[in-house]
Structures are given as C-alpha cells and as structure tokens.
Backbone bond lengths (Angstrom), bond angles and torsions (degrees), N, CA, C in turn:
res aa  C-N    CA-C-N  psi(-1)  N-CA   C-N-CA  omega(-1)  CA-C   N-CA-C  phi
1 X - - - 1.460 - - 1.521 113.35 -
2 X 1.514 113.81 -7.54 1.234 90.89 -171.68 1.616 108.62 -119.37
3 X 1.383 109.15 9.29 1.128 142.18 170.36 2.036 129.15 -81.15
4 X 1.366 123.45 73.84 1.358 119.25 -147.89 1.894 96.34 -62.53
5 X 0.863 122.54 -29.87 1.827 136.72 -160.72 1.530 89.07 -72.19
6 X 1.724 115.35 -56.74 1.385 107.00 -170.15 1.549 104.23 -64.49
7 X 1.290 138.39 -41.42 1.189 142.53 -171.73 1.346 117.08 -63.57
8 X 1.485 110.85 -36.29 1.599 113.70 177.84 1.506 106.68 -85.66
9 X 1.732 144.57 9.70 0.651 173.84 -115.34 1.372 107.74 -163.23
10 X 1.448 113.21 -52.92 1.575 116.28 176.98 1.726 108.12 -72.76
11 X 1.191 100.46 -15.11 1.723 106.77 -161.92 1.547 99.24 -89.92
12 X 1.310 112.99 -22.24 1.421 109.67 -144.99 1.951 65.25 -115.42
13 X 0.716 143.53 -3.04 1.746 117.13 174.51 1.504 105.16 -125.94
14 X 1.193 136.92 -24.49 1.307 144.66 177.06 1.616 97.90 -34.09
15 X 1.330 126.80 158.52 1.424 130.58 149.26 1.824 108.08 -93.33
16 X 1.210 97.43 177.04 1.817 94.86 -176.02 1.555 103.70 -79.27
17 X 1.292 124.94 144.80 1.373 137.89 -163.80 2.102 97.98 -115.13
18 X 1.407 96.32 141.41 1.616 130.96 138.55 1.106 132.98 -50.22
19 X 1.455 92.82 -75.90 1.695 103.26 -170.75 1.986 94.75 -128.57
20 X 1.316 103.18 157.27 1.626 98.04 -177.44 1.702 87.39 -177.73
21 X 1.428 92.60 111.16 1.614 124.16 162.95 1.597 122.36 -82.16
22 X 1.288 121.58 124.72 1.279 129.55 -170.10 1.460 120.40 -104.30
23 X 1.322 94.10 64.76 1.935 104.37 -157.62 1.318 112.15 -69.70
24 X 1.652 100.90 -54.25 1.561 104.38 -170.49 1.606 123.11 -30.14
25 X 1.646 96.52 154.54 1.478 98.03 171.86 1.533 121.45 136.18
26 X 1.200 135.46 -150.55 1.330 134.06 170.78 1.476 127.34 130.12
27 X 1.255 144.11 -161.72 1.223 134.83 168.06 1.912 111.76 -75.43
28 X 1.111 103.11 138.41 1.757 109.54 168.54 1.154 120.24 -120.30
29 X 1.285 108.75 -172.79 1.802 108.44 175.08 1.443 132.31 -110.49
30 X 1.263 89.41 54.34 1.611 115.06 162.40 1.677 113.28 41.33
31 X 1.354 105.78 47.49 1.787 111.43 -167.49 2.447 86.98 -127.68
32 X 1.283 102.28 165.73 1.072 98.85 177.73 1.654 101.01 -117.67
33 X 1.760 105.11 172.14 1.592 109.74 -179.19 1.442 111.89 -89.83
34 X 1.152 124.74 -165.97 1.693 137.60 175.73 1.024 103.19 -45.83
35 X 1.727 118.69 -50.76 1.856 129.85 -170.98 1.013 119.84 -78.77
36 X 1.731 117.04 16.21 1.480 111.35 -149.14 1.204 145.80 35.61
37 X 1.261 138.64 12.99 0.973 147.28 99.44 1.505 146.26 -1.09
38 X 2.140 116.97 94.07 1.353 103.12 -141.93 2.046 100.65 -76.91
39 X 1.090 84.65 162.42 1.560 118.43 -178.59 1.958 97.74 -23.13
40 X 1.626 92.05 -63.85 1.223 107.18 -146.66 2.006 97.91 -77.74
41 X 1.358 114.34 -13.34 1.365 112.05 175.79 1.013 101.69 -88.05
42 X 1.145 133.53 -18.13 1.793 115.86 177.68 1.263 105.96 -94.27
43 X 1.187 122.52 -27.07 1.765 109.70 173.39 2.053 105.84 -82.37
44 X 1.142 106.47 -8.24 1.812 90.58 170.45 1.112 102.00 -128.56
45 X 1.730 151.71 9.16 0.951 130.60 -175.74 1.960 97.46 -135.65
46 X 1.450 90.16 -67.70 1.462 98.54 -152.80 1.823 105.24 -64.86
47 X 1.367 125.31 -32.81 1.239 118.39 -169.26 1.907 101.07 -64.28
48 X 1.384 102.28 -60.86 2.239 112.64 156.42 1.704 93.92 -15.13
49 X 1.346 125.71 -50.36 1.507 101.83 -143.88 1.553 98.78 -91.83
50 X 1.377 108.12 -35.62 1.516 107.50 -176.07 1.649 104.16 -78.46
51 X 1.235 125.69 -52.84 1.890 107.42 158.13 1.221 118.24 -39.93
52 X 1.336 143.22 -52.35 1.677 121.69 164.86 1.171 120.77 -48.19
53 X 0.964 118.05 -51.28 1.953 116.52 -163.43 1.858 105.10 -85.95
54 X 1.226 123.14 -9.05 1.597 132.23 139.75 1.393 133.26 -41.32
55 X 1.657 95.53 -69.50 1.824 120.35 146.65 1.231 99.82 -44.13
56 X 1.333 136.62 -99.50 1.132 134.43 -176.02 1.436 122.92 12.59
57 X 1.569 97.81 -88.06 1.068 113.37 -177.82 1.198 123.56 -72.70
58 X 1.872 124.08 -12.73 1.259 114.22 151.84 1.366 134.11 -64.91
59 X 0.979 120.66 11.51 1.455 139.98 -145.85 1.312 131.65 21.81
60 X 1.330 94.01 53.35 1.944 121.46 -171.53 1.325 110.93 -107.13
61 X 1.397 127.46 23.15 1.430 145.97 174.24 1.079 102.42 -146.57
62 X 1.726 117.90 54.89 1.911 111.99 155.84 1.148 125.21 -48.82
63 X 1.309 104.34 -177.17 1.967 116.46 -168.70 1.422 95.52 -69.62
64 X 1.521 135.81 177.17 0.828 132.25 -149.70 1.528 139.56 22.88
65 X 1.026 141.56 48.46 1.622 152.72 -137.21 1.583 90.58 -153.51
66 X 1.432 88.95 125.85 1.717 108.46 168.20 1.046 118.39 -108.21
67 X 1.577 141.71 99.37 1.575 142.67 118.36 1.328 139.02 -29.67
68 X 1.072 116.77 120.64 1.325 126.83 174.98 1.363 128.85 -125.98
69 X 1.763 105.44 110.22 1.890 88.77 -169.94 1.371 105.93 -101.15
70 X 1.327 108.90 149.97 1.647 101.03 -169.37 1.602 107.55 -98.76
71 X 0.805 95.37 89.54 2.055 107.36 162.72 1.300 132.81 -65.35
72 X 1.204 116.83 -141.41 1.424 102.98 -175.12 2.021 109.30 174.33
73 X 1.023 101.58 139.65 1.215 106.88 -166.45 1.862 127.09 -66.33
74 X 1.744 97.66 -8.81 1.428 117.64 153.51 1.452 105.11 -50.32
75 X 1.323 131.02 -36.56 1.625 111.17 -165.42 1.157 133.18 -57.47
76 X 1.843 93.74 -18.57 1.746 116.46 166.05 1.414 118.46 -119.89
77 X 1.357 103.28 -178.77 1.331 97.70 176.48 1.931 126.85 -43.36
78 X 1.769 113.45 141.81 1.045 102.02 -179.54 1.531 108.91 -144.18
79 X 1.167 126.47 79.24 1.193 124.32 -155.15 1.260 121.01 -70.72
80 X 1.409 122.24 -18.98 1.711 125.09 166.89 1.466 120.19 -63.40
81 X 1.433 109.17 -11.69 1.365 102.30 171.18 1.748 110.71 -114.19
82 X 1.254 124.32 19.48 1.056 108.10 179.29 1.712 109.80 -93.80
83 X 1.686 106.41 137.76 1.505 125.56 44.56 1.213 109.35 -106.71
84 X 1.578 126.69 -16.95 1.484 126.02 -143.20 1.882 84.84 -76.23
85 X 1.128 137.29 -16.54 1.213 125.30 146.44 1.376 140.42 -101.28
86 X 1.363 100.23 141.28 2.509 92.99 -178.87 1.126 80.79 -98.70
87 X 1.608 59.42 151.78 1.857 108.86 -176.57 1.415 114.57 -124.11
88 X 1.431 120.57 116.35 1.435 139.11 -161.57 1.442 107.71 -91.50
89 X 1.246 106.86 1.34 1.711 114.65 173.57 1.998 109.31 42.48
90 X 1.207 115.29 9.57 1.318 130.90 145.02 1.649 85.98 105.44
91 X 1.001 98.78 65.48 1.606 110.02 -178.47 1.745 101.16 -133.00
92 X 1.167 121.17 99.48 1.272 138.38 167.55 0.911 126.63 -123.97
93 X 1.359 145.97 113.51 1.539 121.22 174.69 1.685 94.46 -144.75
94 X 1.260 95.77 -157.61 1.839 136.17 -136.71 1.978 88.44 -76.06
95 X 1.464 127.97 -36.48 1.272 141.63 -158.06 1.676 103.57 -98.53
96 X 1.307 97.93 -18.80 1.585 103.44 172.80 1.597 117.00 -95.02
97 X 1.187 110.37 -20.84 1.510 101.07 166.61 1.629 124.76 -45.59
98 X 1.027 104.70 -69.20 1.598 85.50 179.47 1.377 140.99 -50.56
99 X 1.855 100.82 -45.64 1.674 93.67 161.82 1.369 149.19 -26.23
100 X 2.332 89.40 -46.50 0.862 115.06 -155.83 1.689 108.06 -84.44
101 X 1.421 116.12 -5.34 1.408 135.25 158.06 1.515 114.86 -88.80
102 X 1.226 117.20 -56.55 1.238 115.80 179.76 1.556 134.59 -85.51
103 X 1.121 110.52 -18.43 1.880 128.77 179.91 1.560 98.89 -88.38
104 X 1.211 121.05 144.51 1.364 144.82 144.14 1.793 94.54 -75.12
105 X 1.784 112.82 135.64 1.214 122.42 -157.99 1.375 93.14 -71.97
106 X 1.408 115.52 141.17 1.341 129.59 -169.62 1.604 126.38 -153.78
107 X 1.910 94.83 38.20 1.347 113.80 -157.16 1.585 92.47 -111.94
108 X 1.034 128.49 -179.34 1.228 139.07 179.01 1.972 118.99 -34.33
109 X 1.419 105.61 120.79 1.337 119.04 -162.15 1.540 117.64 39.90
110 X 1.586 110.73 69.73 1.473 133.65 -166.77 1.667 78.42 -84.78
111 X 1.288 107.84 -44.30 2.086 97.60 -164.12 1.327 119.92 -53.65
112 X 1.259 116.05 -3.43 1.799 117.72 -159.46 1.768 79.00 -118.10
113 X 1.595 96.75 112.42 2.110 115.10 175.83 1.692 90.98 -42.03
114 X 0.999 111.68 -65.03 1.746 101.17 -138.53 1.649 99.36 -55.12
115 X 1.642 117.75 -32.39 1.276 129.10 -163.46 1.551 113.50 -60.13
116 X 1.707 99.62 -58.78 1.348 111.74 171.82 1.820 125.68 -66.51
117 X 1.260 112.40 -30.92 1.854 130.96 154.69 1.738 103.38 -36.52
118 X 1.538 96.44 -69.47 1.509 100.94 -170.33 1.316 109.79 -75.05
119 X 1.316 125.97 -0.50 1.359 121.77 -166.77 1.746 96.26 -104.62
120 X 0.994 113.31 -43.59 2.160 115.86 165.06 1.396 107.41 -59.09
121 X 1.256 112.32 -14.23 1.922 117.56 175.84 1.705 97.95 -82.66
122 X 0.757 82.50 -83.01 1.990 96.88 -176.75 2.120 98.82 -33.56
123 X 0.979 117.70 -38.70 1.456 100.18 -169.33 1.341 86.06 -86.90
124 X 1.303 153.21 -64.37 1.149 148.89 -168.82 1.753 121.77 -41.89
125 X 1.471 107.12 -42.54 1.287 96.92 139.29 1.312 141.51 -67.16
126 X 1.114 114.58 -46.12 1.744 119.18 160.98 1.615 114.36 -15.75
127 X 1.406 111.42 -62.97 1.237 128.10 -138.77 1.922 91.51 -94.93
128 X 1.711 108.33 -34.32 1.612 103.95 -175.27 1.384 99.91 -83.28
129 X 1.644 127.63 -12.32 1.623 105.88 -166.90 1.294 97.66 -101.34
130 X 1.839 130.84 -11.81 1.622 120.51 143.99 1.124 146.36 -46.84
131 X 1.281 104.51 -43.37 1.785 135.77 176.68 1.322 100.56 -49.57
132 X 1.734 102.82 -77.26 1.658 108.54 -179.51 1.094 128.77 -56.24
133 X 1.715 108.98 -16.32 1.833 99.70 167.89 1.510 125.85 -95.94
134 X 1.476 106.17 -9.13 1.651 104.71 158.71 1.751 106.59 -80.34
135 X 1.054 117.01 -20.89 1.313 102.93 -179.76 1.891 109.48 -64.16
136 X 1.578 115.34 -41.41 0.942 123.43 -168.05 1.917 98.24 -57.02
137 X 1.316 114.72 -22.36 1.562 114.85 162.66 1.250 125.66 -66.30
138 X 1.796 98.37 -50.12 1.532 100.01 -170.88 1.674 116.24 -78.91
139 X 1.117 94.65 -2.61 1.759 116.25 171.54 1.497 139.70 -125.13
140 X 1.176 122.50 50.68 1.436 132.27 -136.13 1.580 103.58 -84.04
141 X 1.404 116.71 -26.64 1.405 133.73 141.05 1.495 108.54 -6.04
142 X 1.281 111.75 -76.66 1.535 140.76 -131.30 1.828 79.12 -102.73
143 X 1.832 105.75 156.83 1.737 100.84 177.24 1.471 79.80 -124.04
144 X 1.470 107.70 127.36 1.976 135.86 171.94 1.420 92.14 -107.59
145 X 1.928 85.93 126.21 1.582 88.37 149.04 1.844 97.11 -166.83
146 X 1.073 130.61 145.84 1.461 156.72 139.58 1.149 125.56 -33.52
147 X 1.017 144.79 111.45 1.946 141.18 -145.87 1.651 82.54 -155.97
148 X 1.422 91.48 154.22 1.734 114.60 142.48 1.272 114.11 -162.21
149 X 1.572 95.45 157.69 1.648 119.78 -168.93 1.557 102.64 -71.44
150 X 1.521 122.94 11.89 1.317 112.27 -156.89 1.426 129.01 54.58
151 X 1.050 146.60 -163.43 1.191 150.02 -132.66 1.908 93.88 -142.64
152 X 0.983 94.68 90.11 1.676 119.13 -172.13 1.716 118.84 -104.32
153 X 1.246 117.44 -11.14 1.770 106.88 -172.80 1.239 113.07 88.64
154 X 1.559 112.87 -139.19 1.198 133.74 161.36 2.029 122.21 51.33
155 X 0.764 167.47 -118.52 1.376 160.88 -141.27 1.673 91.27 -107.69
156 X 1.561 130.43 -41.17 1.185 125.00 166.39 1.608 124.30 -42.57
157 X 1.637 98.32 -75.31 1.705 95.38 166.08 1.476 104.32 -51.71
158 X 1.358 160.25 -60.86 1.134 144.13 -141.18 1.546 107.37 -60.03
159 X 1.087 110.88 -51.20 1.563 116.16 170.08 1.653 113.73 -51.85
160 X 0.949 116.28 -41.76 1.702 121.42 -157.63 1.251 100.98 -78.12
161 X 1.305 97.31 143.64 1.930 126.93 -167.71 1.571 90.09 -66.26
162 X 1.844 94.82 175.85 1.329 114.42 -176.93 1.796 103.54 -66.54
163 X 1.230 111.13 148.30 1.678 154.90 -26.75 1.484 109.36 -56.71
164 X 1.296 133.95 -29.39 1.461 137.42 -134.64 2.073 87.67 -72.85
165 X 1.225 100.19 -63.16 1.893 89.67 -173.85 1.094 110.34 -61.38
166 X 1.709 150.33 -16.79 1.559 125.45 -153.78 1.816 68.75 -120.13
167 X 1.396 146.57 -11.27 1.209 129.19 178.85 1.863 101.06 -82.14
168 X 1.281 104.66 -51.93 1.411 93.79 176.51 1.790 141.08 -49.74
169 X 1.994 88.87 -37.89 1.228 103.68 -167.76 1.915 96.71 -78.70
170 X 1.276 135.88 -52.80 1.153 151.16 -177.91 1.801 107.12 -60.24
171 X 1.383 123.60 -45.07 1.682 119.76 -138.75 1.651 77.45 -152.69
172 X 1.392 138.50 81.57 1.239 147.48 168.67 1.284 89.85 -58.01
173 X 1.744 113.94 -81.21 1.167 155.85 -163.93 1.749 78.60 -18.26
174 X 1.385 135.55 -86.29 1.059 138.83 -96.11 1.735 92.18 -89.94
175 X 1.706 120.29 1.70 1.391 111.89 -160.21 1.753 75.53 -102.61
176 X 1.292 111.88 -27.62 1.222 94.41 -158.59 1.935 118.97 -75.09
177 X 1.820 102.61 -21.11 1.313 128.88 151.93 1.476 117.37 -48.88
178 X 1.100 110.33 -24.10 1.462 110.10 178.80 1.537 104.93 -104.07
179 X 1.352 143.48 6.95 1.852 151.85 -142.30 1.389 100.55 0.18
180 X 1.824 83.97 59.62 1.818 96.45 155.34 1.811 92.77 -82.00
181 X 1.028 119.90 -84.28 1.640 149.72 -163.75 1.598 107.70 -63.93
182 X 1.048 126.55 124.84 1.407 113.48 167.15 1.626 134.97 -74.21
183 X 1.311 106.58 6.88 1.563 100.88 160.21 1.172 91.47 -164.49
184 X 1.776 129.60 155.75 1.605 135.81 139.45 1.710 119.28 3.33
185 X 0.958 116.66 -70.23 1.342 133.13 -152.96 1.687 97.95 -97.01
186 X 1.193 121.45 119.30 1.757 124.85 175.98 1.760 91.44 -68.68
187 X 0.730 134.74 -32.79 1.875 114.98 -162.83 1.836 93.51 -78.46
188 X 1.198 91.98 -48.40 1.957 90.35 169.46 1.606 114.95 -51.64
189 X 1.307 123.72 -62.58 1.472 129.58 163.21 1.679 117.83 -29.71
190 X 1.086 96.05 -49.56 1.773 104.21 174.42 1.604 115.38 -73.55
191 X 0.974 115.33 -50.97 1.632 111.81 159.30 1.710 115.29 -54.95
192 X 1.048 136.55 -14.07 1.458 134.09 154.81 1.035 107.15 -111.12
193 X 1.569 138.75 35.52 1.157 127.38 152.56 1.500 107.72 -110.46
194 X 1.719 108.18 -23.74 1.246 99.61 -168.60 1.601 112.39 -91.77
195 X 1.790 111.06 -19.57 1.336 120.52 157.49 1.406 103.49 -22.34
196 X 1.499 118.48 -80.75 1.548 127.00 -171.52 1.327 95.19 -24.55
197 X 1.640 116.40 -75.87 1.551 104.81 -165.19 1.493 138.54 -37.36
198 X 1.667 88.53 -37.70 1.223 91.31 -164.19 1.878 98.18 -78.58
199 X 1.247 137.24 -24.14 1.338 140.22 -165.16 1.996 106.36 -81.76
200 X 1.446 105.80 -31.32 1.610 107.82 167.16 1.058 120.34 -83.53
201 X 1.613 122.73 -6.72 1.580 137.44 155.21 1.193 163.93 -2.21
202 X 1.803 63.85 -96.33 1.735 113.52 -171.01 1.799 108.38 -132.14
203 X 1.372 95.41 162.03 1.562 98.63 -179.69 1.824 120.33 72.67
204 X 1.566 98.26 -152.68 1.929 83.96 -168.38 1.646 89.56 -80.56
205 X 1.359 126.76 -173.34 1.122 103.66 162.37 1.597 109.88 -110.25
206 X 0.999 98.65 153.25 1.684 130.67 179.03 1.173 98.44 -63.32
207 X 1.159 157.97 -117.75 1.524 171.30 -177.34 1.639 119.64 -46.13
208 X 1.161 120.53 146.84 1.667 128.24 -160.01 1.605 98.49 -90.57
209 X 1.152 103.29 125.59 1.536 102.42 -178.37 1.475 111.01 -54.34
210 X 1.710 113.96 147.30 1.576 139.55 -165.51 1.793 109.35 59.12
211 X 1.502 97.25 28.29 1.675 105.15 159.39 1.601 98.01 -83.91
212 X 1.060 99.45 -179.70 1.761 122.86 -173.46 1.964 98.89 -140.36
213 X 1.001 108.35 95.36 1.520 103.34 -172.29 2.072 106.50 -114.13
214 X 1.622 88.92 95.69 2.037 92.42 -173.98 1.407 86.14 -135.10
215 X 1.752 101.60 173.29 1.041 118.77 159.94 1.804 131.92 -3.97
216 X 1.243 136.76 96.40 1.474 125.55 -167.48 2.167 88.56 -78.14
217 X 1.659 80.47 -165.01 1.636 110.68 175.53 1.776 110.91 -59.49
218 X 1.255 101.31 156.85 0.969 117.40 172.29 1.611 112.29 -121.75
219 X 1.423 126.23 93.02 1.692 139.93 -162.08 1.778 100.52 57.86
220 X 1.150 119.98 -72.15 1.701 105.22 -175.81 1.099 84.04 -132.88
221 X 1.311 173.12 -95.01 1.417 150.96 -34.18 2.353 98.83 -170.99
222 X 1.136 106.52 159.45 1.369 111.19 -166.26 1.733 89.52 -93.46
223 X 1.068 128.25 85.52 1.361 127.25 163.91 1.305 108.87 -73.52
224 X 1.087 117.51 -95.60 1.801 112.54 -151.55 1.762 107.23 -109.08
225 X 1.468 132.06 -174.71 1.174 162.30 179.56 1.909 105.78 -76.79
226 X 0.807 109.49 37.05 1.960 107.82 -164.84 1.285 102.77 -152.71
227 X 1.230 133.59 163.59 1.723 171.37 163.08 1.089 95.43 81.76
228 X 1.311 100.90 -162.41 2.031 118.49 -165.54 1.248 102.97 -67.13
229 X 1.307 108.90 162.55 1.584 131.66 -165.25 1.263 106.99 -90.66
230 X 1.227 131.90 138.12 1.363 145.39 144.86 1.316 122.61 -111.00
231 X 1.456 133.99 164.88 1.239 132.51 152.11 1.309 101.85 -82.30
232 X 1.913 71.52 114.93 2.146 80.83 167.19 1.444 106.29 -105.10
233 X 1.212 122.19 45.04 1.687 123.97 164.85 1.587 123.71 -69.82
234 X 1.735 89.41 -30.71 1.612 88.86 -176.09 1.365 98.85 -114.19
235 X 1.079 132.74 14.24 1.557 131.35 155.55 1.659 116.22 -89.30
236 X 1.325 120.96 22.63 1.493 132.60 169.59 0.884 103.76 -158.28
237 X 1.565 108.63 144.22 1.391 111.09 -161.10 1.360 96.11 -91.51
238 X 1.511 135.92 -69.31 1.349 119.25 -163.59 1.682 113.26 -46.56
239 X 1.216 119.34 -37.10 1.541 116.11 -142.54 2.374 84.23 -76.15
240 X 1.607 106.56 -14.60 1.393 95.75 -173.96 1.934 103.11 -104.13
241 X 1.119 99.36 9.03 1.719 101.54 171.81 1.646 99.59 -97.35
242 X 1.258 86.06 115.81 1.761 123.51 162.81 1.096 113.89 -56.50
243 X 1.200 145.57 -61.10 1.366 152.89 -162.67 1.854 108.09 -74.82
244 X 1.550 111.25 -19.37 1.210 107.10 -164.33 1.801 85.99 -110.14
245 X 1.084 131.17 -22.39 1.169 134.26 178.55 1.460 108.64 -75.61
246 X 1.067 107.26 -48.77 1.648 100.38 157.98 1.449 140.04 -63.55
247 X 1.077 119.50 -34.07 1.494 125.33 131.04 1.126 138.65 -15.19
248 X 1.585 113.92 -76.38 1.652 124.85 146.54 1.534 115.68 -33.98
249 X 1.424 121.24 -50.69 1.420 104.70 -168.54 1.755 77.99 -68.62
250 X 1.202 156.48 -104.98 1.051 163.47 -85.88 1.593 83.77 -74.72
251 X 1.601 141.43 -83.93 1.311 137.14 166.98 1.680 115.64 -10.32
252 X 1.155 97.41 -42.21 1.538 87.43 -163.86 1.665 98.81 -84.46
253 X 1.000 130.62 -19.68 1.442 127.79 -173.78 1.932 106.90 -89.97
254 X 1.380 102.34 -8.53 1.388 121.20 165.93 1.239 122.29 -36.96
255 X 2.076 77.36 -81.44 1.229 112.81 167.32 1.549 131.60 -37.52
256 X 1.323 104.74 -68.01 2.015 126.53 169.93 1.317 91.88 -34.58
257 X 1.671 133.00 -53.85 1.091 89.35 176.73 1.139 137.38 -157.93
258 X 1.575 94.38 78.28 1.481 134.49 130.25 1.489 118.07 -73.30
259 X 1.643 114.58 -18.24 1.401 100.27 174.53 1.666 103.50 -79.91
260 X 1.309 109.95 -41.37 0.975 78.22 163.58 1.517 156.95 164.86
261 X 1.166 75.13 141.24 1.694 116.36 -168.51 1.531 87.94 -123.09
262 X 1.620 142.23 -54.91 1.554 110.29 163.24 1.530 126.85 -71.02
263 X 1.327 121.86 -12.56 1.270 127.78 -168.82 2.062 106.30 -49.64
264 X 1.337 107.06 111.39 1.712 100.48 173.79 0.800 102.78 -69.04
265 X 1.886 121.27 159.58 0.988 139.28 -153.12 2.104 110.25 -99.30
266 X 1.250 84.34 116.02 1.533 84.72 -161.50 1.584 111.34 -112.47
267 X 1.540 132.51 140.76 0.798 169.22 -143.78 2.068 97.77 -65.52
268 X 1.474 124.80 79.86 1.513 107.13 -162.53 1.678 89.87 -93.21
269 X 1.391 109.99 167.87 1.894 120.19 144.73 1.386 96.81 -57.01
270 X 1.489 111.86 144.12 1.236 148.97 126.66 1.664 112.96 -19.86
271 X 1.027 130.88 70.59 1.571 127.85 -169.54 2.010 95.98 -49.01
272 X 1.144 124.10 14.78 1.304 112.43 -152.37 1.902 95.69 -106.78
273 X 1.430 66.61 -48.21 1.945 85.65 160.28 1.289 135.69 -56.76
274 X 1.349 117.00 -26.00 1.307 130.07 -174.07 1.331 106.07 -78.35
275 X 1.727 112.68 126.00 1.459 125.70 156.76 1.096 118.38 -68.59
276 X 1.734 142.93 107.25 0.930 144.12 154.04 1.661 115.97 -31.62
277 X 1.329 117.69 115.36 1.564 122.01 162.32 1.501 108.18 -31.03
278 X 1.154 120.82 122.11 1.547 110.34 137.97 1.372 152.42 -108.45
C-alpha cells in the first residue's frame, strides 16, 4: 500500500473481482511520505482508494461486485479507550480534511506516542469510511460498505505504543473488562472478528450499501469495540453527511495525486510474470 508501482501492478494483473476486502493496514509511526501524506493514511486509507479507482477504471469492479473497507470503530466516539484516544465528540467537518490527510495528529496531548499513533488511526479511518460511502453513490452498481472485526488485538496491539502492546500482550483480560475486546483470549477475539468478515462477504447481503455496520452502543453511549453490529452511519453526524463525504472523496483523489507526482520511482513486478490466483 505504500508502494504506487506495486499497486498499479496489482491493477494491471489482478483478474476482475466479486467480492474484495480492504483489510490492509494498522497502527504506524506517526512520520509522513514524500506527498506529505501521514504514514498511517496511506497504509489504511489512501493506497484502498487509488487500488479501487485503478480497478475501477479497469473495469475489474463490475456491476454487482461487493467491497468492503475495513474500518474501525475509532472513527467515532470510543470511550473505553480514552485518553490514549481523542475524542471529536462528533465534530468533523469540511476544514479538517486536509490535516486529517496531511498532519501527523497534533490535537490535544499529541506528546503522549500512543495518543498521537491512535490519533493518525482514527483520522485515517474517518477519511476511508467517507470515501467508500460516497463511492457507494458514485457507484450504485457496485454494493459499499465499512465493516469491522471489532476490536480484536493481534498485529494491531503489536504495533501500538506504550501501554496498548505490553497491556495486550501481558493483561488481555483487562481490554476485555473494559468491552474493549470481545473475549479474554485474542485467538477467541479473532475468530469473532473474522466471523464478521466472513457474514459481510458472503450470502445475500445484510446491510444497504454505504452503511457502516460495527460494534453498536453500550446502554446509551459508544463505549467499547464489542457486541452486535449496527450501522453506526446515522449515529454520527459527519460520517452520515453526504455533502462532506463527498468532499473527502474529492480531497482524497487530490491528494493520490499529489502522491503521485512526488512518489520516487520504485522498482514494481513485471505484471507479466504474475500467476493469476485460481
């Protein structure tokens, strides 16, 4: 993803797709690329946007074709992890787009790693679970929607600054005491995270394309990463304003390319070489 040569490479050898999950990604280290552009939006948002609209335009995302970008329930409020996460109290708008591509997070207690880490996470979702739901407009063809595995551990915590990895790896238990995690045990968590995947998939679909279907409330309020799914599109206000989601896609395709036009010229496969999966 963070590679434009390998990506135009994936486009140009891929066969045309069905179904196509937008997993990649995770916490980074809060540094930006050539385009300015931080680290952590191009490995969960921006590399996703320029591989779709590649597909796209190869016409390797026919009508009927399901996308799925995998988001995350940081994009809104999350109160089991605060402080080591900000909380935008559902305040997003039109003046934050760019930062929120181009700034390393630099909002209230940016100095404390894990805060500012999780805080380049949270806009990066922000910005991919907008994108993909104006697309679900500009593509009505195609079924868009935004999922997460919930709040699972595993390669996420491994990356994540102090407390989140030596709390995960040592004191599982204690995220799940808080309904950060959906069970004790991360290998259990991952088996109900990947359930989700497989149920936004496969089969008819469950949810109306450019829903957002994660984790709901906990009694009134968005506490933690755990229980049954809702669309939380219309339980936040920016992520269910249209006009600002369209925007974002328009910014973010800005951006792509501004990457690039600085992106150095890097070393791709031969798409010629590539064995198509079968």
């Amino acid at each position: 993803m963070t590679d434009l040569s390998s990506i135009k490479a994936a486009v140009a050898s891929f066969p045309a797709f069905d179904r196509l999950c937008l997993n990649a990604g995770g916490l980074s280290k809060t540094k930006t690329s050539d385009s300015g552009i931080t680290d952590t939006m191009v490995i969960n948002t921006m590399g996703h946007a320029v591989l779709v609209d590649g597909l796209l335009a190869a016409g390797k995302l026919p009508a009927g074709s399901r996308v799925v970008y995998i988001g995350s329930e940081v994009s809104r409020s999350l109160w089991s992890f605060v402080p080591m996460l900000p909380n935008y109290n559902g305040n997003f708008k039109e003046k934050d787009i760019d930062w929120a591509i181009g700034t390393n997070y630099n909002g209230c207690c940016s100095c404390i790693p894990i805060r500012k880490q999780l805080g380049d996470y949270k806009n990066a979702k922000i910005i991919g679970e907008m994108h993909f739901a104006y697309l679900a407009k500009e593509q009505p063809s195609i079924h868009w929607i935004s999922s997460s595995p919930g709040a699972i551990g595993g390669q996420f915590a491994e990356k994540g600054n102090f407390p989140v990895k030596q709390l995960m790896a040592c004191a599982p238990c204690i995220f799940r005491c808080l309904c950060v995690t959906h069970a004790c045990s991360p290998s259990v968590s991952l088996q109900i995270g990947t359930q989700r995947y497989v149920e936004v998939l496969t089969g008819e679909p469950k949810w109306e394309s450019g829903t957002m279907p994660m984790s709901g409330k906990h009694c009134c309020c968005f506490w933690g990463g755990r229980g049954p799914m809702i669309d939380n599109r219309p339980e936040v206000a920016y992520l269910r304003d249209e006009a600002l989601c369209e925007t974002v896609a328009t910014k973010v395709r800005e951006w792509a390319t501004k990457w690039e036009t600085a992106a150095p010229k890097q070393v791709s496969m031969d798409p010629s070489t590539v064995v198509a999966a079968k």
